[in-house]
C-alpha positions in Angstrom: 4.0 5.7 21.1 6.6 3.1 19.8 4.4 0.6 21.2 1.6 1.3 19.2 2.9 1.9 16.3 4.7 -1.9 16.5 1.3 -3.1 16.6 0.3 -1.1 13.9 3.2 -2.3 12.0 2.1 -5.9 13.2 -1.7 -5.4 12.1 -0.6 -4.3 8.9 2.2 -6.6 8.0 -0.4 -9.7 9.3 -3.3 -8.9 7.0 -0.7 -8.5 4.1 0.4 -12.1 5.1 -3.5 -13.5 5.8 -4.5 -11.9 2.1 -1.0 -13.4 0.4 -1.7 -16.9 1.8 -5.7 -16.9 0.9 -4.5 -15.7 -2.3 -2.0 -18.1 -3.1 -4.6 -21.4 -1.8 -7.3 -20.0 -4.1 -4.8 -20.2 -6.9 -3.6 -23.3 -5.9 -6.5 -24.9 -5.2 -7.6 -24.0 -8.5 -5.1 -24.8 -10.8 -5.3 -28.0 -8.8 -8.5 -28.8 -9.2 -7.8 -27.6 -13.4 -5.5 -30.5 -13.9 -7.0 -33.3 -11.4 -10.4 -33.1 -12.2 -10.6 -31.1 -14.9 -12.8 -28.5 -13.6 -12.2 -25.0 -12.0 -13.2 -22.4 -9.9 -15.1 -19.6 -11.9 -14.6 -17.1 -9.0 -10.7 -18.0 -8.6 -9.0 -15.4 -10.9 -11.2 -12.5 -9.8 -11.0 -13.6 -5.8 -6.8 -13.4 -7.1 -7.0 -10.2 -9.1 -9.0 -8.2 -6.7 -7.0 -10.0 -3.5 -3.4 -8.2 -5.6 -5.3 -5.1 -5.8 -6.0 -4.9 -1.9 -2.1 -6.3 -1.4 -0.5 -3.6 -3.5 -2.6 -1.4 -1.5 -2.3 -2.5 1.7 1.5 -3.0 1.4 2.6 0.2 -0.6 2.7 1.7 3.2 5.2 -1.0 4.4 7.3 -0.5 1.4 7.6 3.2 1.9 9.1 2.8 5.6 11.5 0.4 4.3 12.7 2.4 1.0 11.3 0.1 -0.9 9.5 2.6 -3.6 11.8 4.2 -6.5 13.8 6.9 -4.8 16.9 9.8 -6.8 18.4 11.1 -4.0 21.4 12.6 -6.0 19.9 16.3 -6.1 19.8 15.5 -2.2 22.8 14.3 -1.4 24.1 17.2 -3.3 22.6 20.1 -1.5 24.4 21.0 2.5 22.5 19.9 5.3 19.9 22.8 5.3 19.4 22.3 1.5 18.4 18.7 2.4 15.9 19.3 5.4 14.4 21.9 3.6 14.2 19.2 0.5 13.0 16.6 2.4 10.7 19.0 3.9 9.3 19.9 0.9 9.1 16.3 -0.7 6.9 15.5 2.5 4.6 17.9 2.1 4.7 17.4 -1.4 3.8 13.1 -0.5 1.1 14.0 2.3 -0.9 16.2 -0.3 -0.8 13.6 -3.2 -1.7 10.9 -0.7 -4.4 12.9 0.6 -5.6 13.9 -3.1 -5.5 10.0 -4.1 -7.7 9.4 -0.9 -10.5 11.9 -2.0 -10.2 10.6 -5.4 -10.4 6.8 -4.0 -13.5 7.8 -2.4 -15.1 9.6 -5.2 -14.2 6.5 -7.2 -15.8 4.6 -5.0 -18.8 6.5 -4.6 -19.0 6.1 -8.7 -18.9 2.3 -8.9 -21.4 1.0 -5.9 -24.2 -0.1 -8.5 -21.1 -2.1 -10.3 -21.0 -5.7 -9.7 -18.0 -7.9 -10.0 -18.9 -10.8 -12.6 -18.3 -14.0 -11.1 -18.7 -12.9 -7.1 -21.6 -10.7 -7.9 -19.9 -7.9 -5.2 -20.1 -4.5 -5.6 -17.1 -2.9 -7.1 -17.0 -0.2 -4.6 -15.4 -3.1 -1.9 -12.7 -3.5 -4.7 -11.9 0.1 -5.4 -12.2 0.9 -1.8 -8.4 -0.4 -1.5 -7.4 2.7 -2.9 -8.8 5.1 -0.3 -7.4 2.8 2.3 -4.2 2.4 0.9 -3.6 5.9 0.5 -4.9 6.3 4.7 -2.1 4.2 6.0 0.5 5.5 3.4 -0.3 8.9 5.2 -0.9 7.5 8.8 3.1 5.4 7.8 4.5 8.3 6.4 3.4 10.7 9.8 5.4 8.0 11.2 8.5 8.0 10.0 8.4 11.8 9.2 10.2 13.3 12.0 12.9 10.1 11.3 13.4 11.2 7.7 13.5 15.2 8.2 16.3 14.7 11.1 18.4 12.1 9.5 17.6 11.2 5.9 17.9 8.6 3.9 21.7 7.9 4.2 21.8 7.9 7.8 18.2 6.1 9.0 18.3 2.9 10.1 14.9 2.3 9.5 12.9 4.6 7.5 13.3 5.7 4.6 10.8 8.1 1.7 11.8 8.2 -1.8 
């Protein structure tokens, strides 16, 4: 199991990498091209403004394992052990059913924009909003991961995951 889910760490952390560094030549190629030749991409800033919405997406997943996300823990630390399993029980469940919510919303949000069209790229909006239905997927396909981590230890005593 700990092999696959390094690869699914791997898979997720390359694609963030892959999107980052289109992102960034896009851009650069662009502004480039602005001040050289005086001319620019017309697609540039919407290839970089959808390409952050997929990122923030795709990464929000990798940032929960890591702590990364705004976290109080001082009710928690303040409650005995049991008080804390049972809260971090509870903020679990409370994380898997928002997730899940924000992925049947993603969808339905989706579903509403498929006749949109972006304006420069002429692509349908759907493949831009579908970043929040995936998104949400791996956050809860991350957070099954490091679940079991976070009821047992915690925060304060995980070396490698943590949910705020």
């Amino acid at each position: 199991m700990q092999r696959i889910e390094r690869a699914f760490l791997a898979l997720n952390g390359a694609v963030l990498v892959l999107a980052l560094m289109a992102m960034a030549l896009i851009l650069g190629w662009n502004v480039a091209g602005r001040y050289l030749t005086g001319n620019s991409l017309t697609w540039a800033d919407e290839v970089a403004r959808y390409s952050m919405i997929w990122v923030t997406f795709l990464g929000a997943g990798l940032a929960l394992r890591e702590g990364a996300h705004a976290a109080i823990t001082n009710a928690q630390e303040a409650l005995p052990t049991r008080g804390q399993r049972i809260l971090r029980g509870i903020i679990l469940l409370l994380l898997f059913s928002f997730f899940g919510f924000m992925v049947w919303v993603g969808l339905d949000y989706m579903g509403r924009m498929s006749v949109q069209k972006s304006a420069a790229l002429r692509v349908p909006m759907k493949w831009v909003y579908a970043a929040m239905p995936v998104g949400f997927s791996l956050l809860i396909v991350h957070l099954a991961l490091i679940a079991p981590r976070y009821l047992r230890a915690g925060l304060e005593h995980s070396d490698e995951a943590a949910v705020g």
